[in-house]
C-alpha atoms as a printed R data frame, in Angstrom:
   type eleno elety resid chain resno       x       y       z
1  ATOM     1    CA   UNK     A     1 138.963 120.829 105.328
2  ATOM     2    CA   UNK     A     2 140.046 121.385 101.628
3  ATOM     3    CA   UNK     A     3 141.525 124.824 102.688
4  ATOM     4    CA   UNK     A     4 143.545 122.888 105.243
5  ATOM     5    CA   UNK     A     5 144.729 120.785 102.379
6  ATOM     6    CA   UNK     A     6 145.579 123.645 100.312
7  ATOM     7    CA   UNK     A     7 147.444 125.407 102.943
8  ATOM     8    CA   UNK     A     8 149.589 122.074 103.783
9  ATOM     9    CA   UNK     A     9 150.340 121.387 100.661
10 ATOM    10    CA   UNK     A    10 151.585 124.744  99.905
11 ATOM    11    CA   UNK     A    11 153.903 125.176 102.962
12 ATOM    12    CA   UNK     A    12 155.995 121.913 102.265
13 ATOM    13    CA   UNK     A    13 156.597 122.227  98.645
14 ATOM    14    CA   UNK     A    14 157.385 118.692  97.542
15 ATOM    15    CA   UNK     A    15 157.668 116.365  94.479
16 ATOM    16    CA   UNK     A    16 155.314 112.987  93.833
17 ATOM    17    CA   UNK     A    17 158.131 111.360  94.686
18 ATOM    18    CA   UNK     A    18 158.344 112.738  98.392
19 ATOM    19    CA   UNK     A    19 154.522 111.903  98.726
20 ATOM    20    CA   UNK     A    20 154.300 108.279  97.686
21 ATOM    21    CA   UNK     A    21 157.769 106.683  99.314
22 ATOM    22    CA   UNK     A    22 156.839 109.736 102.506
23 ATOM    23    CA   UNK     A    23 160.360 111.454 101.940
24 ATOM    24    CA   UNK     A    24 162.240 108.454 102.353
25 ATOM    25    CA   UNK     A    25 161.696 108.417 105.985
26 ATOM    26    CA   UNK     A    26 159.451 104.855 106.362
27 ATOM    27    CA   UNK     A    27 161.273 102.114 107.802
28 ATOM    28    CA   UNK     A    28 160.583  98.352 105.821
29 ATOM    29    CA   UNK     A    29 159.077  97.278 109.513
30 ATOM    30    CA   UNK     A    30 156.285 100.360 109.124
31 ATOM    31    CA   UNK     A    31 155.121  99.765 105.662
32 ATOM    32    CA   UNK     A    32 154.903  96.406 106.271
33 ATOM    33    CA   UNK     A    33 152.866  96.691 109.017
34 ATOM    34    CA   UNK     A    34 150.375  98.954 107.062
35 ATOM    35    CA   UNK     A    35 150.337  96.549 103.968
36 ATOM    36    CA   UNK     A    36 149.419  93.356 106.483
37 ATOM    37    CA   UNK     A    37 145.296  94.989 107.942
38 ATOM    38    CA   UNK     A    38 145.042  96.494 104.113
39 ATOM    39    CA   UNK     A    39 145.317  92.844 102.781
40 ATOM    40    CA   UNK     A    40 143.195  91.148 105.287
41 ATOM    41    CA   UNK     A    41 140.695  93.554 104.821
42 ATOM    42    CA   UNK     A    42 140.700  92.991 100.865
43 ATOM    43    CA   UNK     A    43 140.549  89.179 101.726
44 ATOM    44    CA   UNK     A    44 137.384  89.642 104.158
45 ATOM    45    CA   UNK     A    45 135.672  92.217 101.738
């Protein structure tokens, strides 16, 4: 698993900026959608 990692992250060399907004390719309608089970499930815990 971790040399998986390693291999991924060397073949797309990329910038923290690329990994936490994904590239710019995440429409509002998919984060939001993420966001909405992440809260209830901090509400529930």
């Amino acid at each position: 698993m971790i040399a998986l990692g390693i291999y991924a992250s060397r073949k797309n060399e990329k910038t923290r900026r690329d990994y936490f907004l994904a590239g710019d390719k995440m429409s509002w309608w998919m984060i939001g959608g993420a966001s909405l089970p992440q809260t209830s499930a901090a509400i529930t815990w």
